[in-house]
Structures are given as C-alpha cells and as structure tokens.
C-alpha positions as CSV (number, residue, x, y, z in Angstrom):
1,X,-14.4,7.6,2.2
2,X,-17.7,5.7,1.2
3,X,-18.9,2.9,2.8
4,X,-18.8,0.3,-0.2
5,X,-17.6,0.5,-4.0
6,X,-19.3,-1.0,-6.6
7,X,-17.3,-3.3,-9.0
8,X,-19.7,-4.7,-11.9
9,X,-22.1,-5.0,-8.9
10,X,-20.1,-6.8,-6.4
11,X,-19.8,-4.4,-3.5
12,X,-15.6,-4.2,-2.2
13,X,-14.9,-2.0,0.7
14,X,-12.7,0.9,-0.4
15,X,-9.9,-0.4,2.4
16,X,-9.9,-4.0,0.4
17,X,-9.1,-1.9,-2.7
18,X,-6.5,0.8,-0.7
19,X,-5.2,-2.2,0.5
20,X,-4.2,-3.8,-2.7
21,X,-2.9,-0.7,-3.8
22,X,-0.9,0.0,-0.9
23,X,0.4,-3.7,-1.9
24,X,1.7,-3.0,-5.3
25,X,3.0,-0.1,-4.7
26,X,5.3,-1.1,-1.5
27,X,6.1,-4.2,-4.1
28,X,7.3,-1.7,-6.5
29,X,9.0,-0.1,-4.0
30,X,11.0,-2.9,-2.7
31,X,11.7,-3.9,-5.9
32,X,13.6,-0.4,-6.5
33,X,14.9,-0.8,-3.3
34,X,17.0,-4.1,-3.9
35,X,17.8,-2.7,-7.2
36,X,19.9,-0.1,-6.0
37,X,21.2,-1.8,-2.8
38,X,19.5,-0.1,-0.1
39,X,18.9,-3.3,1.7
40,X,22.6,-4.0,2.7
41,X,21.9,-1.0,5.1
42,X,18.5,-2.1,6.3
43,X,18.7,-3.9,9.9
44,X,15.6,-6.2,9.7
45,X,14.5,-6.1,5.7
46,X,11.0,-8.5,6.3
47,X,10.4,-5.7,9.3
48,X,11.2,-2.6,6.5
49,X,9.2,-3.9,3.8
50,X,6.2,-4.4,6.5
51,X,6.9,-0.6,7.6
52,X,6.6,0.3,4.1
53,X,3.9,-0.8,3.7
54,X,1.9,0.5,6.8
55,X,3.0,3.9,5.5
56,X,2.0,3.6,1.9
57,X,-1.2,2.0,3.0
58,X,-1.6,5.2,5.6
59,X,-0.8,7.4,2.7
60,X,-3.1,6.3,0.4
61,X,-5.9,6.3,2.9
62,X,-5.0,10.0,3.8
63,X,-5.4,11.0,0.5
64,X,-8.5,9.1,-0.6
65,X,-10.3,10.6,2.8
66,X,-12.1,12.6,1.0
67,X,-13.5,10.9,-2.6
68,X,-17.4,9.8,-2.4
C-alpha cells in the first residue's frame, strides 16, 4: 500500500479511500440483505451491518496490500 494517493493534487490516504469503498459496498450489501429478508434472522442488525463492514473494509485492504 502507498503512503498517499494523489487526487487532482490533493493527497488522500489509500485507507480514507478503502474506507469509502468498504462503505458502499456494505451499503450495497445491506440493502440486498433487507431485500431478501435476512434480517428477521439477524440478532442485533446495527451490530451486523457494523461486522459487515469491518470485514468488507478488511477485505478490501487484503487485497489492495500490494498495489503501489
């Protein structure tokens, strides 16, 4: 991972950017998830949809290790 990424010369650190990401793509997620009616088995929903996305963000970190 590099240490900052240039956006029309205003430097964002990459985790900022994973981070929003990791945001959309647990929104898009839970929006799927309610869809379909997974939440009526869900204990805590506020505490899934935070797990969700810890691991998304986790994920997406994993796999952009390695970009420069």
């Amino acid at each position: 991972m590099t240490g900052e990424v240039s956006i029309y010369g205003l430097y964002v650190p990459p985790l900022l950017l994973l981070t929003l990401a990791a945001l959309a793509v647990s929104r898009l997620c839970n929006l799927v998830l309610a869809k379909t009616g997974f939440y009526r088995l869900v204990w805590h929903p506020a505490l899934f949809d935070f797990s969700l996305f810890v691991i998304v963000l986790g994920a997406l970190t994993y796999y952009t290790r390695n970009w420069s």
